[in-house]
C-alpha beads as a LAMMPS data file, in Angstrom:
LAMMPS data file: protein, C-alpha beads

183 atoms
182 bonds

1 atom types
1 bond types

-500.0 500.0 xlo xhi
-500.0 500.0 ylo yhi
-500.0 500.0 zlo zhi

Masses

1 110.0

Atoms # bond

1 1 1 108.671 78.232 -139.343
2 1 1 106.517 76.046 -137.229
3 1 1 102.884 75.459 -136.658
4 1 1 102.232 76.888 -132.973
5 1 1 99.381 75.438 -131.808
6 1 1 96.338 77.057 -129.772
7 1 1 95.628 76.159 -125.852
8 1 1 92.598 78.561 -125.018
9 1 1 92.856 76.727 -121.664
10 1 1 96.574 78.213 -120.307
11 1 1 95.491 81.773 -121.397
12 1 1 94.959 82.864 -118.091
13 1 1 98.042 81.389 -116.865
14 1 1 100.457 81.925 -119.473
15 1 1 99.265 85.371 -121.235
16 1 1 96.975 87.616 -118.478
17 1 1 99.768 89.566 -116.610
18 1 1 101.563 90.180 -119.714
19 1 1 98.770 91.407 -121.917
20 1 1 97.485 93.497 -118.672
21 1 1 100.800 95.014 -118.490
22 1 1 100.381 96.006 -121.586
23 1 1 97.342 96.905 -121.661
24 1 1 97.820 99.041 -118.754
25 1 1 100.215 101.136 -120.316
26 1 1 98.262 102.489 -123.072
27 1 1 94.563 103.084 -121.202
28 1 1 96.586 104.334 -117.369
29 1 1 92.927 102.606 -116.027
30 1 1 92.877 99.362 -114.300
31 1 1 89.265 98.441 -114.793
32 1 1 89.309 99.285 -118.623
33 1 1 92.667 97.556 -118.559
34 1 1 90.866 94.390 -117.030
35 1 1 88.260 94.761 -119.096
36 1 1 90.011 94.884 -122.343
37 1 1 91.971 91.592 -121.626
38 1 1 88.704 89.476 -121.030
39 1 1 87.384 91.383 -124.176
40 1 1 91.047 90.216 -126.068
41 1 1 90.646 86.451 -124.369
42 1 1 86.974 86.460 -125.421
43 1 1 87.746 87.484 -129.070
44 1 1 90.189 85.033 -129.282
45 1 1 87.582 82.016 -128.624
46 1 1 85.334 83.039 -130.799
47 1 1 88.112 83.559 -133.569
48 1 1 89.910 80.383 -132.526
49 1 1 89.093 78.963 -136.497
50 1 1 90.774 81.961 -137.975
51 1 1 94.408 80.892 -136.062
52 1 1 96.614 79.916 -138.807
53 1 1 99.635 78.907 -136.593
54 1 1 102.039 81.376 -137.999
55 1 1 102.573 83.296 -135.023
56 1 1 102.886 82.054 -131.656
57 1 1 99.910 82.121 -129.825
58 1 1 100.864 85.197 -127.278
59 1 1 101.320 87.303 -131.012
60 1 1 98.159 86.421 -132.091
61 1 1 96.872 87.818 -128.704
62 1 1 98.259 90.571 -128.958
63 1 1 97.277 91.471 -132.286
64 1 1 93.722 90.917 -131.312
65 1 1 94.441 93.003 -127.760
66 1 1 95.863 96.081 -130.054
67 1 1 92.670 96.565 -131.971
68 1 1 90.370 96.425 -128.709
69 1 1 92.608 99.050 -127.242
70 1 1 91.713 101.169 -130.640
71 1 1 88.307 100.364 -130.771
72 1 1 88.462 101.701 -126.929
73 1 1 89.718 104.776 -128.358
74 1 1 87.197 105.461 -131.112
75 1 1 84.543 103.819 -128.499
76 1 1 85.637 107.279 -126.201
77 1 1 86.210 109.447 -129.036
78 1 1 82.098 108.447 -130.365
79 1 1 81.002 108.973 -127.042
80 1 1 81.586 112.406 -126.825
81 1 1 79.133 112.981 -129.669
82 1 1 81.471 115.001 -132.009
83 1 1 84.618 114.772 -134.027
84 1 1 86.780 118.028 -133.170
85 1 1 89.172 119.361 -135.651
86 1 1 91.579 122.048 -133.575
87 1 1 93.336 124.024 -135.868
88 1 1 96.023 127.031 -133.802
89 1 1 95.625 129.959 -135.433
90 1 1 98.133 133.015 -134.752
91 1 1 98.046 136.114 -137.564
92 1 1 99.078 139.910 -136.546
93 1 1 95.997 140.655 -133.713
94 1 1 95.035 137.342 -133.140
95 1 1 95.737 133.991 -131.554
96 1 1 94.309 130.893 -130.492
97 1 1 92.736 127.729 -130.715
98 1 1 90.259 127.295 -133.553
99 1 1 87.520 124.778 -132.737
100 1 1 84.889 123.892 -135.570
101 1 1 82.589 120.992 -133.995
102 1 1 81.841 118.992 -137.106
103 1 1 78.636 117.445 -135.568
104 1 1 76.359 119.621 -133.048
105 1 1 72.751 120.351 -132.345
106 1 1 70.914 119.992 -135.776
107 1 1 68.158 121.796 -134.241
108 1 1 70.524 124.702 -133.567
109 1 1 71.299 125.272 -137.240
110 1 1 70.618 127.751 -140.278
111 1 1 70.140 126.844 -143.851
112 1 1 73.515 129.102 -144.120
113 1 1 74.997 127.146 -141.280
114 1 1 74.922 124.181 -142.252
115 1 1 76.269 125.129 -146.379
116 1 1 79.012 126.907 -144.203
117 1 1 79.679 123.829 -142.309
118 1 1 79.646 121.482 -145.669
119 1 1 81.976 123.999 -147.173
120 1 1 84.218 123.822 -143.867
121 1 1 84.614 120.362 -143.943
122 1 1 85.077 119.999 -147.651
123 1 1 88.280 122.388 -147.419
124 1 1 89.283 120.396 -144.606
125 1 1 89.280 117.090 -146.585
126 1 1 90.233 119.105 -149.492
127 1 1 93.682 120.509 -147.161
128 1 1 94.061 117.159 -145.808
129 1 1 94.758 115.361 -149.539
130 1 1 97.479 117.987 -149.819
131 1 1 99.503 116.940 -146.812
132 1 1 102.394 114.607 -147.051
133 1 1 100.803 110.997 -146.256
134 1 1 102.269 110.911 -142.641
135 1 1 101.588 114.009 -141.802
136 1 1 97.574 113.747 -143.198
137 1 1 97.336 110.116 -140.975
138 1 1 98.654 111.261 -137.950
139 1 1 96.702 114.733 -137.932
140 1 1 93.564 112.377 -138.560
141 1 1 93.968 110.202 -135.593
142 1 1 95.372 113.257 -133.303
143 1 1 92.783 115.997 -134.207
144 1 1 89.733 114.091 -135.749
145 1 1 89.501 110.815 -134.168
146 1 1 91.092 112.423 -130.870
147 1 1 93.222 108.926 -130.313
148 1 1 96.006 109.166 -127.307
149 1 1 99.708 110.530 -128.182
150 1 1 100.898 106.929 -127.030
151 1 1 98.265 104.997 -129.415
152 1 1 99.385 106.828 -132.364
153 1 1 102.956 106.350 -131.403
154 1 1 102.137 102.656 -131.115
155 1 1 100.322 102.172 -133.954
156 1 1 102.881 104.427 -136.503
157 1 1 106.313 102.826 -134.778
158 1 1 107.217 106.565 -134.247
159 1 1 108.286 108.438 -130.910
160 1 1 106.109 111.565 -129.247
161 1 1 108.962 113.888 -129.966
162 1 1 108.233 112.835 -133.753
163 1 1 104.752 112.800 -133.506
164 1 1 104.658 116.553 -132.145
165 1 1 107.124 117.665 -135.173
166 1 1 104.712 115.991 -137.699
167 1 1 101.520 117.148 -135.857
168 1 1 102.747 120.820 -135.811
169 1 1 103.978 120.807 -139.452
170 1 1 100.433 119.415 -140.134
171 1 1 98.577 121.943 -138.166
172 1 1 100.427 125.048 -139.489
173 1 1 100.350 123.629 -143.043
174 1 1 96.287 123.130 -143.047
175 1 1 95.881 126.787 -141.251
176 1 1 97.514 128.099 -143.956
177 1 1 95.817 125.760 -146.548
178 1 1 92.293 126.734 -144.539
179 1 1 93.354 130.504 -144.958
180 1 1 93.989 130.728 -148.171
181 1 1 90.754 128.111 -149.275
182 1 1 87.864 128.499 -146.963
183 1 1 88.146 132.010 -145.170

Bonds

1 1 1 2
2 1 2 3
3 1 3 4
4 1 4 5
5 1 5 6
6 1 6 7
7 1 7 8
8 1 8 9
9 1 9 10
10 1 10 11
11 1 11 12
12 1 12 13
13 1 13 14
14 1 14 15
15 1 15 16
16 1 16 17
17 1 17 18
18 1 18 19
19 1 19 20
20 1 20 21
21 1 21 22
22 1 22 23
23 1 23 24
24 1 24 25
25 1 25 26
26 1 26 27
27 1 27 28
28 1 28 29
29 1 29 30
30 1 30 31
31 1 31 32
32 1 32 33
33 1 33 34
34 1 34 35
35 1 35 36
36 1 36 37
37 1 37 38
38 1 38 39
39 1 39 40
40 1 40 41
41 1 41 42
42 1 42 43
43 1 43 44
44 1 44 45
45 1 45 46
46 1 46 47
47 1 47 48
48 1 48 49
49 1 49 50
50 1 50 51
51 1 51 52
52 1 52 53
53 1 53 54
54 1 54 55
55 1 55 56
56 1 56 57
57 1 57 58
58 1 58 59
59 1 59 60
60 1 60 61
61 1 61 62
62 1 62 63
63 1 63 64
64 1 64 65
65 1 65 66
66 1 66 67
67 1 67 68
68 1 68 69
69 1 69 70
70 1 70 71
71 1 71 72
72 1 72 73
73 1 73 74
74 1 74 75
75 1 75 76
76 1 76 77
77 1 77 78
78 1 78 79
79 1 79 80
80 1 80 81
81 1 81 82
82 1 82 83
83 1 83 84
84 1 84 85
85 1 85 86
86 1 86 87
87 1 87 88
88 1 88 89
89 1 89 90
90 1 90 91
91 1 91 92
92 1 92 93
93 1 93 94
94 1 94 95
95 1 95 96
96 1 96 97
97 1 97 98
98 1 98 99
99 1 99 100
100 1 100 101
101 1 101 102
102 1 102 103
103 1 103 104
104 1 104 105
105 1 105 106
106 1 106 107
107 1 107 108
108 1 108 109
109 1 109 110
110 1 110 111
111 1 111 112
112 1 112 113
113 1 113 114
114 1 114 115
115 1 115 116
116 1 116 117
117 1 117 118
118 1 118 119
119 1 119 120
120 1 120 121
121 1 121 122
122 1 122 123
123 1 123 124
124 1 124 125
125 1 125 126
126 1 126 127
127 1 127 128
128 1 128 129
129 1 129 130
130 1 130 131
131 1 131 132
132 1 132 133
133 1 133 134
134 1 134 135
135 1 135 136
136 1 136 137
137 1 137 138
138 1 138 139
139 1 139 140
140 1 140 141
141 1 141 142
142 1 142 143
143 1 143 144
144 1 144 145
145 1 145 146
146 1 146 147
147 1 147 148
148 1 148 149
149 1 149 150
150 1 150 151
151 1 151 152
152 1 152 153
153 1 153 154
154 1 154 155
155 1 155 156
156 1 156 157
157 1 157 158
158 1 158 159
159 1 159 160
160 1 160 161
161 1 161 162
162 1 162 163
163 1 163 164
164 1 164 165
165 1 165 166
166 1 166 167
167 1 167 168
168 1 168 169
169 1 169 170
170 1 170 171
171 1 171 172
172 1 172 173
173 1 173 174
174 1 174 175
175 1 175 176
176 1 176 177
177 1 177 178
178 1 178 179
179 1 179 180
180 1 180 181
181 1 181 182
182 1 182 183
């Protein structure tokens, strides 16, 4: 394989439509899409020392460009000051969405609350560790860390019609888990 070499100066030239095409197809925004590339070029000079050659230099971009589009994600997901878990519920009265908000207003808790909340979120985990690998990574990134359908496709190789199959057998198999362990 050869060395590819590094030309910081025919970035612009050479890489910036491509990696804002694809950029623009996983954030649908043109300013964060903008953004994201600078952020990707800007990484790349300041990691220019850690370029080993063994990828061509528009892989290497990429690579970097990937994980700025994730750290966008978490970056969103942080910013709206709670990790969700949704959990669809449906018995013989009821049905619904389930919403616990793992982080809210401390000042608008109970001693019991809180213990309640503790013991929520270690059945969760608990629930979680049960579920087939796949199905426990992609209800993480989905439900908890609220990343975009596309992102997870992305980032697992796998299609949205797979990623709904998996995220429902998740979601049905940690209601059940949830019913029969926490409630």
């Amino acid at each position: 394989m050869p060395n590819h070499q590094i030309n910081p100066n025919k970035w612009i030239d050479l890489y910036s439509d491509y990696l804002y095409n694809y950029t623009i197809t996983r954030v649908s925004d043109r300013e964060i899409a903008q953004d994201l590339v600078q952020d990707t070029f800007l990484a790349g000079l300041k990691s220019m020392k850690n370029f080993k050659g063994e990828a061509s230099e528009r892989t290497w971009l990429i690579s970097i460009l990937k994980r700025k589009i994730i750290d966008h994600y978490r970056k969103i997901n942080s910013n709206k000051g709670k990790a969700e878990v949704r959990i669809n519920y449906k018995d013989d009265e009821t049905e619904g969405d389930w919403l616990e908000e793992r982080v809210a207003d401390p000042f608008d808790k109970t001693a019991e609350d809180q213990m309640q909340n503790s013991e929520l979120g270690d059945a969760i985990y608990n629930c979680l560790s049960k579920l087939p690998e796949k199905q426990a990574e992609v209800f993480k990134m989905k439900t908890i860390q609220g990343f975009e359908t596309e992102v997870i496709c992305n980032e697992l190789n796998i299609t949205a019609s797979n990623l709904w199959v998996i995220i429902h057998r998740a979601r049905t198999a940690m209601a059940s888990c949830l019913k029969e362990n926490w409630f």
